[in-house]
N, C-alpha and C positions, 0 to 999 in steps of 0.2 A: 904761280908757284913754279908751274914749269919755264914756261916762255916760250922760247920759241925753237925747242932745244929739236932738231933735226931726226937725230937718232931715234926719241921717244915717238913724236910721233909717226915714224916710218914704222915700227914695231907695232904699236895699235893699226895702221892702216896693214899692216903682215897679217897679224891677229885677225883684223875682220874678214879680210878676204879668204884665208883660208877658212873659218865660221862659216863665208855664204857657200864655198866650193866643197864644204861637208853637208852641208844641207841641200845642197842642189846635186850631190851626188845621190844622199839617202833618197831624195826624190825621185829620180832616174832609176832606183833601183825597182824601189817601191812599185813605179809602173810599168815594171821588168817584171816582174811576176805575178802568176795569175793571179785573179781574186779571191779567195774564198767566201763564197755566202753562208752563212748560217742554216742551215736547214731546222723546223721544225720538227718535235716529237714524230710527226707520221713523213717527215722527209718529201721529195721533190713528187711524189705522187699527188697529193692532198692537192697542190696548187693546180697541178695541172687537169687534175677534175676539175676543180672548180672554174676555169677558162673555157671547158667544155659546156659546162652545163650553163656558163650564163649563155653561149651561143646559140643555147636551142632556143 
């Protein structure tokens, strides 16, 4: 359909690489900021009993 037409596919090879250099930026960013962990109903106390206490 197309051939071998120059233009077209230099615009999809544009296309894709700007795709990877947006996703491999969101990823960069993503491990640029801290994590947040969810804490449960009784929050970071509850765990750290419970590390204690299997210790003993």
């Amino acid at each position: 359909m197309f051939g071998n037409d120059a233009e077209f596919l230099l615009s999809i090879h544009r296309t894709h690489a700007s795709e990877l250099q947006a996703e491999a930026a969101a990823d960069r960013l993503a491990r640029a900021l801290p994590r947040r962990h969810p804490r449960g109903w009784l929050g970071r106390r509850h765990h750290t009993a419970r590390v204690t206490d299997a210790r003993r």
